[in-house]
Each structure stands twice: as structure tokens, then as C-alpha cells.
N, C-alpha and C positions, 0 to 999 in steps of 0.2 A: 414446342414439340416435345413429345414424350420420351423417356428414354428407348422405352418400345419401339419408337418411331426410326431413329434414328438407324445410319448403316451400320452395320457390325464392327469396319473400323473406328467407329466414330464412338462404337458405346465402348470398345475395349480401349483407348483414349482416353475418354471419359472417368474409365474404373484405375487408369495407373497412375493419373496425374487430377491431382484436386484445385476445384475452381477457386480462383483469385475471392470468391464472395463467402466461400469455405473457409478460407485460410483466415480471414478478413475476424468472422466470427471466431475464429478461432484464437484468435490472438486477442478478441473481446475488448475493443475501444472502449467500453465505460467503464472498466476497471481502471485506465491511465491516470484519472484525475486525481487522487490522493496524491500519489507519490509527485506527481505534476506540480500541485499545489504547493505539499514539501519543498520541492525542488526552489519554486519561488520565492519561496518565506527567506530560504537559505539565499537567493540571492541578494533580497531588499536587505537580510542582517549583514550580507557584505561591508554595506556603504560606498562599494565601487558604481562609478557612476554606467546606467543602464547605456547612454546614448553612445556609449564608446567602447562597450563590449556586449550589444546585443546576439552578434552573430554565433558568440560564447555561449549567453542566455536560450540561445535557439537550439545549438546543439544540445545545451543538458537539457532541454527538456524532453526535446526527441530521446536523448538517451534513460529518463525516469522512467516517460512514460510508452510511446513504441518501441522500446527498443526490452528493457529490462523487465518492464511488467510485463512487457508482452509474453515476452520472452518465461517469465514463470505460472504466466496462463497456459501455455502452449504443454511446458512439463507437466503442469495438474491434469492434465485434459489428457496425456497421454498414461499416465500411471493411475489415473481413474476410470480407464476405460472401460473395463469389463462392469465396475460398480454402474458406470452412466448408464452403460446398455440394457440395466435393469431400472434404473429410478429417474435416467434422462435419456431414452436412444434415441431423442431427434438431435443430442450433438453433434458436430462434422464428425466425429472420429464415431462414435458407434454408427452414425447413421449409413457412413461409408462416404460419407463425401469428400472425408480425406483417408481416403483409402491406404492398405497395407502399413505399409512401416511410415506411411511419413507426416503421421503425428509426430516420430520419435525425430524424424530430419529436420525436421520444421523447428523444433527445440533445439536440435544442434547449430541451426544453421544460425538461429536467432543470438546464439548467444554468444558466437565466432563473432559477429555484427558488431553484439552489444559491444563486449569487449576492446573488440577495435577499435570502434568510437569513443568507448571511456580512456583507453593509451592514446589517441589523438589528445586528448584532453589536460594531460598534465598526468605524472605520477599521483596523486591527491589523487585523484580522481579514481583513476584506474585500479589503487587500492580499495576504493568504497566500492567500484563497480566487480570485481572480484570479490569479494566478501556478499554483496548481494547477491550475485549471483551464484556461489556456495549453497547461500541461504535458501534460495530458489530454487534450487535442483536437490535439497536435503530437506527441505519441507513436502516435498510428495515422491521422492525416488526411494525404493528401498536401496541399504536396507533400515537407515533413519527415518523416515517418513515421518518428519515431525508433526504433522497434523493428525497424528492419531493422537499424540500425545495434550493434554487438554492445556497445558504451560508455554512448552514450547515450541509449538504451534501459532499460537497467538503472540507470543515473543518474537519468531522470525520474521512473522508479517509486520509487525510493528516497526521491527527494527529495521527493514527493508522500504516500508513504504513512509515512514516520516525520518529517523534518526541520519539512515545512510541519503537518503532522499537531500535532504535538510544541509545535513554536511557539502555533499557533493555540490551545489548550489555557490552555498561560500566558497568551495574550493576553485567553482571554475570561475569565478570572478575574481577572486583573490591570488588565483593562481600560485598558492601554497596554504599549508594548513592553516584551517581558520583561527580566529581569536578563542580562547580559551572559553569564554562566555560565549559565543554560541553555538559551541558545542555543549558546553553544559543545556542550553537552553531545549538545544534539539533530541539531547537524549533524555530530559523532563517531558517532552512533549509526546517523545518515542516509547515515554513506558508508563504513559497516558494511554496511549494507545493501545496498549493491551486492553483495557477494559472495554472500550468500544469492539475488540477483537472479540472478546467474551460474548456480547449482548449480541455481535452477530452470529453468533452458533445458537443463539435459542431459535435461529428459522429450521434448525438440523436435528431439534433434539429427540424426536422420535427414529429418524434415519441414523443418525449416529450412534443409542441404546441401540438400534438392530444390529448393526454392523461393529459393535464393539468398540468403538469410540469414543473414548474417556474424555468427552469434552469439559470443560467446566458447569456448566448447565446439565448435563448428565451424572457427573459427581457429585454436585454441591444440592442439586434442587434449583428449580425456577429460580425462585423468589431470594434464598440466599447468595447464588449467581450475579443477580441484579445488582443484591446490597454490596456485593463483594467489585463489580466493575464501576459502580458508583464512585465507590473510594477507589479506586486506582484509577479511575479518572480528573475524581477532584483534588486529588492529597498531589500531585505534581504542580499542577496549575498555583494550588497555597504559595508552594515555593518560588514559582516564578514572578507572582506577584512580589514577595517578599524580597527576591533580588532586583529585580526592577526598580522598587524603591532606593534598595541599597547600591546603584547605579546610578541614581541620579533621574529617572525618567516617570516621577510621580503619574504623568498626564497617563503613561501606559500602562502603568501599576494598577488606575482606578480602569482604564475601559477593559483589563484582564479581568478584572476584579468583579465589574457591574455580569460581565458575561460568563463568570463563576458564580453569580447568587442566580440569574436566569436558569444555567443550568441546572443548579439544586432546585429551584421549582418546579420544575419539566422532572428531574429526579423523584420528587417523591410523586407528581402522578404517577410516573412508570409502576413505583412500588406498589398500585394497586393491582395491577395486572401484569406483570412484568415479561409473562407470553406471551401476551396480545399484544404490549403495547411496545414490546423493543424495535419493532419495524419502524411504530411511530417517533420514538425517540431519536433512531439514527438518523430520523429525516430532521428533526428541529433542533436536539442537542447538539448533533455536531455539527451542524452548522455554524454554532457557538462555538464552539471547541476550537473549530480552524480557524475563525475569526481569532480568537484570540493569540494563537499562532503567527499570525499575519501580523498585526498587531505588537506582538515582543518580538519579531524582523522588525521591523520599522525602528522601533526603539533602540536594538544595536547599529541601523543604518544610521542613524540619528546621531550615537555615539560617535561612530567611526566618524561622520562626518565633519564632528564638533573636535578632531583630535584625540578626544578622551578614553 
């Protein structure tokens, strides 16, 4: 039935309070799986055994991904509104399906949520879950609004969706702060991920030159953009190979290793078209990329497990 259709109580209803399918989009379930992922990686570098604190494992994932991402989908979508309503108005917030102010509620309410469920979780935790979500609310709220800025912009996402991710993982299974390596590991991997942040602003770079948006791909050019997230992608990964060795875990050194020479191949196709083809990149290099992630987790769970 049409909105036409309906009674006049039923469309004024309709216009105060937004549909659960609204909200739903709003909060953007395919965005969870990064920091999801992260979250996992951080638990397998635990070494704590999963069969005995899954229901830990469950919360933080709930908490990476609907809870926190969600939660920083919900503030972009509310401080981009007026921009959407010109370059995307079939979103819930311009289209009106989440009508009035509760875009802005929806972000409050999400992140009173998050919060509380990261304090259920241990102090560890609820430090990482406060700093992300800093970072989330200062990446599209003025008057910081780091995503105009082309550095750190790409910085807070990074640090948000693998580093604090990564951590918080080890922290709910270990329930105190993690081993000193892997944290180093997840902040190598966390400023890796700027440059994947990079390559995803070349889908923006005509909308972001209109709207004055100093991304890196608008600063730098295409093609030196490319070369520049290339190496910030690969120049981390060197290092963790390198410390892996020097840990003790050769086996995980080489399959980091096999899936850092993959990636530089897939890298220099890109360099031919690096417009065209960073969509395709983000679909097959990082796949690599997290794999390898995955991969030096296991290897501290390995450690941990061996005592060492």
C-alpha cells in the first residue's frame, strides 16, 4: 500500500518514527566486516583457547562490528546529509525514512550501547572502545571532520577498523592488555591500512575536487596516489615478515611473504590504470592483505601457546 493510501494517522506515524528496514540500512551491515575480521585476527594472536571464552568472542564481535561501525555509519550519514541529498537522496536520512532529528538519535543512542557493552567487557576494552569511538564521531562531526582531510581521514579509519579492532580482540580474551608483539603487529597492519584507505577515495575523486576535499588522489594525482598507497601498504607487511622470523615462526614469515610478492603483482597491474582498476584491486589485493593478517594471528596464538 502507498503512502497515499494509507490513514492520516498512520502516514503521520510513519513520518515521526523510522522503519526498523531504515534504520537497518542505516547502520550498513556490509561495512561490519573489516573491523570484524580485525577483531578475530586479535583473538586467534590471543592464544587463549576459543572453546572456553567464546561467549567473550561473541560479544566483541558484536561490539567491532554492530555495535561501533555501526555506530560510525550512522554519524557519517548524519553529518553528510545535506551533501547525500544532492549526490545520494535515496539514503534513509535524505530520503526521509529516517525522518527529523533521528539520524542524530540513532548515533547517540548507538554509541551509549556501544560503550556499555565495551565497560561490560573489561577496562582494556572500553579504553579501545572510547578512542574509537572519538575517532568516529571526529571523523565526520564538525568541527574536526577528518575526512575532509586527505591524511587523517584515512588514518582514523585505519586505526579504528584494524589497529583498535585487532587490540580489543586480544584484550577480550586475554582480559588485560595484550602482549607487547601484537600490538606492534596490529598497529603494522593498522598503517597498512591507510593505503588501502587511499585507493578507496579514487571511487570519490571527482565528487571530492567539487566539494573541496583534499583527498589524496585529489592532491597527489591518480597514478602517484596508487604508487604512494602501494608502499604503505607493502613497506608494513616487510616488517612483519621480518619479525616473524625473528620470533621464531619461519612457516608464517613465508605464507606473509608468498602473499606480499602476490600482492606486488596485482600492484603493478593496477599501475596501469589505477582509476579504473582500484575497485578491482580492493577486490583481489586485499584479500591478500587480510589473509595475511590472519596468518601473523595464528602465529602469536602459536607462540602464546608454546609458552614463548
Amino acid at each position: 500500500m502507498s503512502e497515499l493510501a494509507l490513514p492520516q494517522t498512520a502516514r503521520s506515524t510513519a513520518q515521526r518514527f523510522p522503519a526498523a528496514s531504515a534504520v537497518v540500512e542505516l547502520l550498513k551491515p556490509i561495512t561490519w566486516f573489516p573491523p570484524m575480521w580485525a577483531f578475530m585476527c586479535g583473538v586467534v594472536s590471543s592464544g587463549a583457547p576459543l572453546s572456553r571464552n567464546w561467549p567473550l568472542a561473541v560479544a566483541g564481535v558484536v561490539l567491532a562490528g554492530p555495535a561501533i561501525c555501526a555506530t560510525s555509519q550512522a554519524v557519517n550519514d548524519w553529518f553528510d546529509r545535506e551533501v547525500d541529498a544532492i549526490n545520494e537522496p535515496n539514503r534513509p536520512i535524505p530520503s526521509g525514512r529516517i525522518p527529523g532529528r533521528w539520524g542524530l538519535w540513532i548515533a547517540i543512542i548507538w554509541t551509549v550501547l556501544s560503550l556499555a557493552l565495551a565497560y561490560g567487557l573489561g577496562p582494556w576494552v572500553f579504553g579501545a572502545g572510547l578512542l574509537g569511538m572519538a575517532l568516529a564521531w571526529a571523523y565526520s562531526a564538525p568541527p574536526l571532520r577528518l575526512k575532509q582531510n586527505g591524511w587523517w581521514g584515512p588514518a582514523s579509519v585505519a586505526i579504528c577498523y584494524e589497529g583498535l579492532a585487532w587490540f580489543t580482540g586480544a584484550a577480550v580474551m586475554n582480559r588485560s592488555f595484550p602482549d607487547p608483539r601484537v600490538v606492534t603487529l596490529a598497529a603494522l597492519y593498522s598503517a597498512g591500512c591507510v593505503g588501502i584507505m587511499v585507493l578507496n577515495d579514487f571511487k570519490a575523486i571527482e565528487g571530492d575536487r567539487q566539494m573541496g576535499i583534499l583527498s589524496v588522489p585529489v592532491d597527489l594525482g591518480a597514478e602517484n596516489a596508487a604508487w604512494l598507497a602501494c608502499v604503505i601498504m607493502a613497506a608494513p607487511q616487510i616488517v612483519v615478515v621480518a619479525l616473524l622470523y625473528a620470533w621464531g615462526c619461519p612457516a608464517n614469515a613465508l605464507a606473509v611473504t608468498v602473499s606480499l610478492l602476490a600482492q606486488c603483482l596485482l600492484m603493478i597491474h593496477l599501475m596501469r590504470d589505477p582509476r579504473r582498476l582500484a575497485p578491482w584491486y580492493n577486490g583481489t589485493g586485499i584479500l591478500l592483505y587480510v589473509l595475511g593478517m590472519l596468518v601473523s594471528g595464528f602465529a602469536m596464538g602459536g607462540l602464546h601457546g608454546a609458552g614463548r
